[in-house]
C-alpha positions in Angstrom: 19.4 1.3 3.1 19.2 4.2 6.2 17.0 3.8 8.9 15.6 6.3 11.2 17.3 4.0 14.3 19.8 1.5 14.4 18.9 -1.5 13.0 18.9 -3.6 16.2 16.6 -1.0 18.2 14.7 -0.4 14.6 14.2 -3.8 15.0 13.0 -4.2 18.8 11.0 -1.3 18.3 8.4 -3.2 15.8 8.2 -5.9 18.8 7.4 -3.6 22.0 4.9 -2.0 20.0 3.6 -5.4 19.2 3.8 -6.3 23.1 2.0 -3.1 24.5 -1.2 -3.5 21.9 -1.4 -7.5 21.8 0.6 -8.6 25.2 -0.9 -12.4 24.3 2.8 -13.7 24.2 1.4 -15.4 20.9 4.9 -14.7 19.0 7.1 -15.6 16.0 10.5 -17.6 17.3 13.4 -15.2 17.5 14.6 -17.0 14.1 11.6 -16.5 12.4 11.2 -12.6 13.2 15.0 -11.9 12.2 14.0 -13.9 8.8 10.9 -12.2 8.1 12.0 -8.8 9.4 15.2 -8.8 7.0 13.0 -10.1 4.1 10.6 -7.2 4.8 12.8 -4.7 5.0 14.3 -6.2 1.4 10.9 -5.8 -0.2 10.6 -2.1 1.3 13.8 -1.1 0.2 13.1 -2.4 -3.4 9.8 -0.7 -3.0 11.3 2.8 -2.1 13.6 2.5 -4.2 11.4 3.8 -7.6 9.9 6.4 -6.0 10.4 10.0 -6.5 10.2 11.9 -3.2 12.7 13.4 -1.4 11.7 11.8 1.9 12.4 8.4 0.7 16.3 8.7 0.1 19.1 10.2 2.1 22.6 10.7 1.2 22.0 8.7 -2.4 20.5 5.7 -0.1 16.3 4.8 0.2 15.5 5.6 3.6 13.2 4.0 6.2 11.9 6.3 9.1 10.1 4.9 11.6 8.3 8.4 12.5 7.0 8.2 8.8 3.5 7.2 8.8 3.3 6.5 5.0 7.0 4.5 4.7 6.1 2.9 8.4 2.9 1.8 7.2 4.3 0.0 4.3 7.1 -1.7 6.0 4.2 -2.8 8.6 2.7 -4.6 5.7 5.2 -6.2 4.0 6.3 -7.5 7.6 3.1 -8.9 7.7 2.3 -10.6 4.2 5.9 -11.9 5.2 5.2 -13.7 8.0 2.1 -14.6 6.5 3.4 -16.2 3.5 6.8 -17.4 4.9 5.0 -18.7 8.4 2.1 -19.4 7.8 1.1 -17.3 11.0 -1.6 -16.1 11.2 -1.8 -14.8 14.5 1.2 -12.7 14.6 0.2 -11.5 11.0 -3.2 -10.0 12.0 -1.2 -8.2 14.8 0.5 -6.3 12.1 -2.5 -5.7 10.1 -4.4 -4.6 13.3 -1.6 -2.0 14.7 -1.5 -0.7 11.2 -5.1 0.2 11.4 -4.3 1.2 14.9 -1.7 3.7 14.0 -2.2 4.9 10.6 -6.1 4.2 9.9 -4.9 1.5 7.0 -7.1 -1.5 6.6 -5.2 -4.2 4.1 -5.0 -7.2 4.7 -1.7 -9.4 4.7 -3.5 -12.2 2.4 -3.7 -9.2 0.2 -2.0 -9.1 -3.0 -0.4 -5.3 -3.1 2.7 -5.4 -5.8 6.1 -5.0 -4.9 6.3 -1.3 -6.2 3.6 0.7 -4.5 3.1 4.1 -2.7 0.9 5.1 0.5 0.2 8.7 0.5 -2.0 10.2 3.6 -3.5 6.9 3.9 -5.9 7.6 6.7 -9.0 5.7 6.2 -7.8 3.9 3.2 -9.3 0.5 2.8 -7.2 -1.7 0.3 -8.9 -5.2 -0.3 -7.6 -8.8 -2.1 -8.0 -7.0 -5.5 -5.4 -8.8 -7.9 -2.9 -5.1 -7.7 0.2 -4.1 -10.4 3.1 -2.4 -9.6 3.4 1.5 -9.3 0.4 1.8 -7.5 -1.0 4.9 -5.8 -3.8 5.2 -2.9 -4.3 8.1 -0.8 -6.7 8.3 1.8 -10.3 7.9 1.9 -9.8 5.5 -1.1 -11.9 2.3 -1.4 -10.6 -1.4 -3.5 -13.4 -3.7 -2.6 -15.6 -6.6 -3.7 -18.9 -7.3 -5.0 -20.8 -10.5 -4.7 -17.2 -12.0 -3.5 -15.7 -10.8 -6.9 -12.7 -8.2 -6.7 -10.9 -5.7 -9.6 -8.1 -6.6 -11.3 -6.0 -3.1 -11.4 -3.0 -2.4 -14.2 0.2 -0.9 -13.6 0.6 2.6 -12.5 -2.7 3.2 -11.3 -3.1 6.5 -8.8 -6.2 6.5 -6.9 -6.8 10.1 -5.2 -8.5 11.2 -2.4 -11.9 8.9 -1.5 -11.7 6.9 -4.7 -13.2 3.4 -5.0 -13.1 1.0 -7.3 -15.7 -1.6 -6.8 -16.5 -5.5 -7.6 -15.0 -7.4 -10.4 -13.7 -4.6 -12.9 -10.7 -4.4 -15.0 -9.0 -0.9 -14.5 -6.1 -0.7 -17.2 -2.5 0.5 -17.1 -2.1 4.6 -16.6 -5.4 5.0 -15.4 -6.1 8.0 -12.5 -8.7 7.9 -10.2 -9.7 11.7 -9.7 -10.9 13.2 -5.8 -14.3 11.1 -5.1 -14.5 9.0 -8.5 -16.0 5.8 -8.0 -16.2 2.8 -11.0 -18.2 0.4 -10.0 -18.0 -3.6 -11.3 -16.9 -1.2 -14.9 -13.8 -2.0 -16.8 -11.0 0.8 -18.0 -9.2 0.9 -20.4 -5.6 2.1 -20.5 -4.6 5.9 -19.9 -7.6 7.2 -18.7 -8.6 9.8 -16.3 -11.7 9.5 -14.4 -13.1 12.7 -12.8 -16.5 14.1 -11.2 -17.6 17.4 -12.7 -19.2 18.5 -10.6 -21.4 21.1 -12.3 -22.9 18.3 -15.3 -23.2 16.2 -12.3 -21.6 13.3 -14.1 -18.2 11.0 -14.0 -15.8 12.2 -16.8 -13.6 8.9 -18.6 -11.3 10.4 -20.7 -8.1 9.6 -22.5 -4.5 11.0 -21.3 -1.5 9.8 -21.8 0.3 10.9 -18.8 -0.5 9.4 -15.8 -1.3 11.5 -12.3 1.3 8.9 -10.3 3.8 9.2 -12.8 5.5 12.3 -11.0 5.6 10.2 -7.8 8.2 7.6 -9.4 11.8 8.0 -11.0 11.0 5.6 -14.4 8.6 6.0 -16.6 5.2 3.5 -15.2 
Protein backbone atom coordinates (compact mmCIF):
# COMPACT_ATOMS: atom_id res chain seq x y z
CA UNK A 1 0.00 0.00 0.00
CA UNK A 2 1.21 3.91 -1.12
CA UNK A 3 0.46 6.62 1.00
CA UNK A 4 0.21 10.18 0.16
CA UNK A 5 3.08 10.78 3.20
CA UNK A 6 5.40 8.65 4.84
CA UNK A 7 3.94 6.40 6.93
CA UNK A 8 5.42 7.80 10.23
CA UNK A 9 4.23 11.51 9.36
CA UNK A 10 0.96 9.78 7.65
CA UNK A 11 0.67 8.59 10.98
CA UNK A 12 1.29 11.75 13.20
CA UNK A 13 -0.72 13.55 11.00
CA UNK A 14 -4.20 11.74 12.11
CA UNK A 15 -3.05 12.75 15.79
CA UNK A 16 -2.29 16.70 15.45
CA UNK A 17 -5.42 16.89 13.78
CA UNK A 18 -6.99 15.06 16.64
CA UNK A 19 -5.04 17.53 19.12
CA UNK A 20 -5.99 20.94 17.34
CA UNK A 21 -10.03 19.91 17.31
CA UNK A 22 -10.28 17.96 20.70
CA UNK A 23 -7.01 19.25 22.73
CA UNK A 24 -8.69 17.22 25.99
CA UNK A 25 -5.47 15.00 26.23
CA UNK A 26 -8.16 12.13 26.51
CA UNK A 27 -5.81 9.72 24.24
CA UNK A 28 -5.24 6.08 23.19
CA UNK A 29 -1.55 4.79 24.74
CA UNK A 30 1.14 5.01 22.08
CA UNK A 31 0.68 1.04 21.82
CA UNK A 32 -2.74 1.10 21.27
CA UNK A 33 -2.74 3.85 18.39
CA UNK A 34 0.17 2.04 16.45
CA UNK A 35 -2.22 -1.20 16.85
CA UNK A 36 -5.35 0.25 15.84
CA UNK A 37 -3.76 2.56 13.18
CA UNK A 38 -2.00 -0.51 11.36
CA UNK A 39 -5.18 -2.55 11.65
CA UNK A 40 -7.10 0.37 10.10
CA UNK A 41 -5.01 0.89 7.43
CA UNK A 42 -5.33 -3.20 6.79
CA UNK A 43 -9.03 -2.97 6.54
CA UNK A 44 -8.69 0.21 4.02
CA UNK A 45 -6.28 -1.30 1.99
CA UNK A 46 -8.46 -4.50 1.65
CA UNK A 47 -11.30 -2.09 1.04
CA UNK A 48 -9.56 -0.17 -1.80
CA UNK A 49 -8.42 -2.90 -3.09
CA UNK A 50 -11.91 -3.95 -5.17
CA UNK A 51 -12.60 -0.84 -6.45
CA UNK A 52 -12.30 0.38 -9.90
CA UNK A 53 -11.01 3.98 -9.93
CA UNK A 54 -7.97 5.16 -10.99
CA UNK A 55 -7.42 7.32 -7.89
CA UNK A 56 -7.33 4.34 -5.70
CA UNK A 57 -4.10 2.59 -7.11
CA UNK A 58 -0.73 3.81 -8.11
CA UNK A 59 2.03 1.98 -9.73
CA UNK A 60 -0.11 -1.58 -9.50
CA UNK A 61 -0.41 -0.63 -5.56
CA UNK A 62 -4.00 0.68 -3.66
CA UNK A 63 -3.32 3.98 -2.62
CA UNK A 64 -4.21 6.07 0.44
CA UNK A 65 -4.00 9.99 0.04
CA UNK A 66 -4.57 11.91 2.77
CA UNK A 67 -5.72 15.08 0.55
CA UNK A 68 -8.53 12.66 -0.63
CA UNK A 69 -11.69 13.46 1.05
CA UNK A 70 -13.56 10.22 -0.03
CA UNK A 71 -10.35 7.55 0.68
CA UNK A 72 -9.53 9.94 4.00
CA UNK A 73 -12.91 9.71 5.08
CA UNK A 74 -12.97 6.01 5.01
CA UNK A 75 -9.73 5.43 6.64
CA UNK A 76 -11.12 7.92 9.44
CA UNK A 77 -13.79 5.44 10.00
CA UNK A 78 -12.25 2.26 10.00
CA UNK A 79 -9.63 4.00 12.57
CA UNK A 80 -12.53 4.60 14.56
CA UNK A 81 -14.76 1.30 14.52
CA UNK A 82 -11.10 0.11 15.33
CA UNK A 83 -10.46 1.60 18.34
CA UNK A 84 -13.91 1.22 19.12
CA UNK A 85 -14.06 -2.47 18.81
CA UNK A 86 -10.39 -3.35 19.76
CA UNK A 87 -10.44 -0.56 22.86
CA UNK A 88 -13.34 -0.25 23.83
CA UNK A 89 -12.81 3.58 23.74
CA UNK A 90 -15.16 5.46 23.36
CA UNK A 91 -13.88 8.71 23.77
CA UNK A 92 -11.10 8.74 21.38
CA UNK A 93 -13.65 6.91 18.88
CA UNK A 94 -16.26 9.74 18.89
CA UNK A 95 -13.20 12.07 18.09
CA UNK A 96 -12.92 10.29 14.92
CA UNK A 97 -16.48 10.23 14.17
CA UNK A 98 -16.77 13.96 15.05
CA UNK A 99 -13.61 15.28 12.82
CA UNK A 100 -15.08 13.26 10.09
CA UNK A 101 -18.22 15.20 10.28
CA UNK A 102 -15.98 18.08 10.77
CA UNK A 103 -14.01 17.65 7.63
CA UNK A 104 -16.01 15.83 5.19
CA UNK A 105 -19.80 16.48 6.32
CA UNK A 106 -20.03 12.34 7.08
CA UNK A 107 -22.13 11.38 9.97
CA UNK A 108 -21.54 7.34 10.74
CA UNK A 109 -21.05 6.26 13.54
CA UNK A 110 -18.09 3.88 14.68
CA UNK A 111 -20.74 1.38 16.45
CA UNK A 112 -21.98 1.23 12.89
CA UNK A 113 -21.86 -1.85 11.01
CA UNK A 114 -20.49 -0.62 7.37
CA UNK A 115 -18.87 -3.92 5.55
CA UNK A 116 -15.45 -4.32 4.78
CA UNK A 117 -15.84 -3.52 0.95
CA UNK A 118 -17.55 -0.18 0.57
CA UNK A 119 -17.17 3.14 -1.36
CA UNK A 120 -17.72 6.95 -0.28
CA UNK A 121 -18.35 9.00 -3.27
CA UNK A 122 -18.89 13.04 -2.59
CA UNK A 123 -20.12 12.21 0.70
CA UNK A 124 -21.05 15.59 1.92
CA UNK A 125 -24.07 15.38 4.04
CA UNK A 126 -24.26 11.78 3.90
CA UNK A 127 -25.86 10.32 6.99
CA UNK A 128 -25.03 6.43 7.31
CA UNK A 129 -26.77 4.83 10.48
CA UNK A 130 -26.48 1.16 12.48
CA UNK A 131 -28.34 -0.44 9.48
CA UNK A 132 -27.03 -4.22 9.29
CA UNK A 133 -24.76 -3.14 5.65
CA UNK A 134 -23.12 -5.85 2.86
CA UNK A 135 -20.18 -5.49 1.05
CA UNK A 136 -19.86 -3.39 -2.24
CA UNK A 137 -21.73 -0.68 -0.89
CA UNK A 138 -22.18 2.67 -2.52
CA UNK A 139 -23.43 6.17 -0.85
CA UNK A 140 -22.98 9.44 -2.24
CA UNK A 141 -23.91 12.47 -0.73
CA UNK A 142 -27.10 13.69 0.49
CA UNK A 143 -27.98 10.00 1.02
CA UNK A 144 -30.05 8.96 4.21
CA UNK A 145 -29.80 4.91 6.12
CA UNK A 146 -31.91 5.56 9.17
CA UNK A 147 -34.36 4.13 11.66
CA UNK A 148 -37.81 3.99 12.39
CA UNK A 149 -39.38 3.33 15.69
CA UNK A 150 -35.65 2.08 16.75
CA UNK A 151 -35.86 -0.49 13.81
CA UNK A 152 -33.04 -0.16 10.96
CA UNK A 153 -32.78 -1.79 7.12
CA UNK A 154 -30.94 -4.66 6.53
CA UNK A 155 -29.17 -3.76 2.93
CA UNK A 156 -27.77 -6.72 0.38
CA UNK A 157 -24.54 -6.70 -1.34
CA UNK A 158 -23.75 -4.26 -3.99
CA UNK A 159 -26.13 -1.79 -3.14
CA UNK A 160 -25.47 2.01 -4.74
CA UNK A 161 -27.38 4.63 -3.26
CA UNK A 162 -27.16 8.04 -5.40
CA UNK A 163 -27.42 11.43 -4.77
CA UNK A 164 -30.07 12.24 -1.57
CA UNK A 165 -31.28 8.69 -1.37
CA UNK A 166 -32.76 7.27 1.88
CA UNK A 167 -33.70 4.17 2.88
CA UNK A 168 -35.84 4.25 6.00
CA UNK A 169 -36.88 1.92 9.15
CA UNK A 170 -36.77 -1.79 9.16
CA UNK A 171 -36.76 -2.76 5.30
CA UNK A 172 -34.97 -5.43 3.52
CA UNK A 173 -33.26 -3.91 0.32
CA UNK A 174 -31.85 -7.02 -1.73
CA UNK A 175 -28.61 -7.70 -3.53
CA UNK A 176 -27.99 -5.42 -6.91
CA UNK A 177 -30.43 -2.95 -5.95
CA UNK A 178 -29.76 1.03 -7.07
CA UNK A 179 -31.12 3.77 -5.37
CA UNK A 180 -31.77 6.51 -8.19
CA UNK A 181 -31.08 10.69 -7.42
CA UNK A 182 -33.83 11.52 -4.57
CA UNK A 183 -35.56 7.88 -4.25
CA UNK A 184 -36.66 7.15 -0.91
CA UNK A 185 -38.09 3.42 0.41
CA UNK A 186 -39.45 3.74 3.39
CA UNK A 187 -39.86 0.62 6.13
CA UNK A 188 -40.52 -1.36 2.21
CA UNK A 189 -38.58 -4.37 1.32
CA UNK A 190 -36.63 -4.98 -2.30
CA UNK A 191 -36.03 -7.47 -3.89
CA UNK A 192 -32.82 -8.30 -5.72
CA UNK A 193 -31.75 -6.35 -8.97
CA UNK A 194 -33.85 -3.56 -8.83
CA UNK A 195 -33.71 0.00 -9.74
CA UNK A 196 -35.63 2.53 -7.99
CA UNK A 197 -36.21 5.88 -9.72
CA UNK A 198 -38.52 9.11 -9.45
CA UNK A 199 -40.21 10.00 -12.66
CA UNK A 200 -40.65 12.83 -12.31
CA UNK A 201 -43.42 13.67 -14.81
CA UNK A 202 -46.06 10.54 -13.41
CA UNK A 203 -44.97 11.89 -10.16
CA UNK A 204 -44.35 8.43 -8.82
CA UNK A 205 -41.32 6.08 -7.63
CA UNK A 206 -40.39 3.54 -10.44
CA UNK A 207 -39.22 -0.32 -8.94
CA UNK A 208 -38.05 -2.11 -11.67
CA UNK A 209 -35.98 -5.08 -12.57
CA UNK A 210 -32.27 -4.81 -14.04
CA UNK A 211 -29.80 -7.02 -13.90
CA UNK A 212 -26.88 -4.81 -13.86
CA UNK A 213 -26.20 -2.91 -11.10
CA UNK A 214 -25.34 1.12 -11.07
CA UNK A 215 -22.17 0.36 -8.53
CA UNK A 216 -21.02 -2.35 -10.57
CA UNK A 217 -18.70 -0.07 -12.80
CA UNK A 218 -17.21 1.37 -9.53
CA UNK A 219 -15.63 -2.23 -8.61
CA UNK A 220 -13.11 -4.64 -10.50
CA UNK A 221 -15.32 -8.14 -9.75
CA UNK A 222 -18.40 -8.79 -10.55
CA UNK A 223 -20.84 -7.59 -7.02
Amino acid sequence: MIFSLPYREFKDYVLLQMQHFFPDNQNLSANEYDTAFDMALERTRHCFSYINLDSYHTKGEVFLNHLHANQYAAFLWFLSNTIWAEFQNEKVANKLYCLNRALNSLSCSYAAKLPKVFLLLHIVGTVLGKAEYSDFFVACHGCTVGAHHGQYPTIGRGVAMLPHSSVIGGCRIGSRVSLGINATVYEQDVSDNTTIYIDNQAGKTVFKRSDTPWGQHLFNVEI
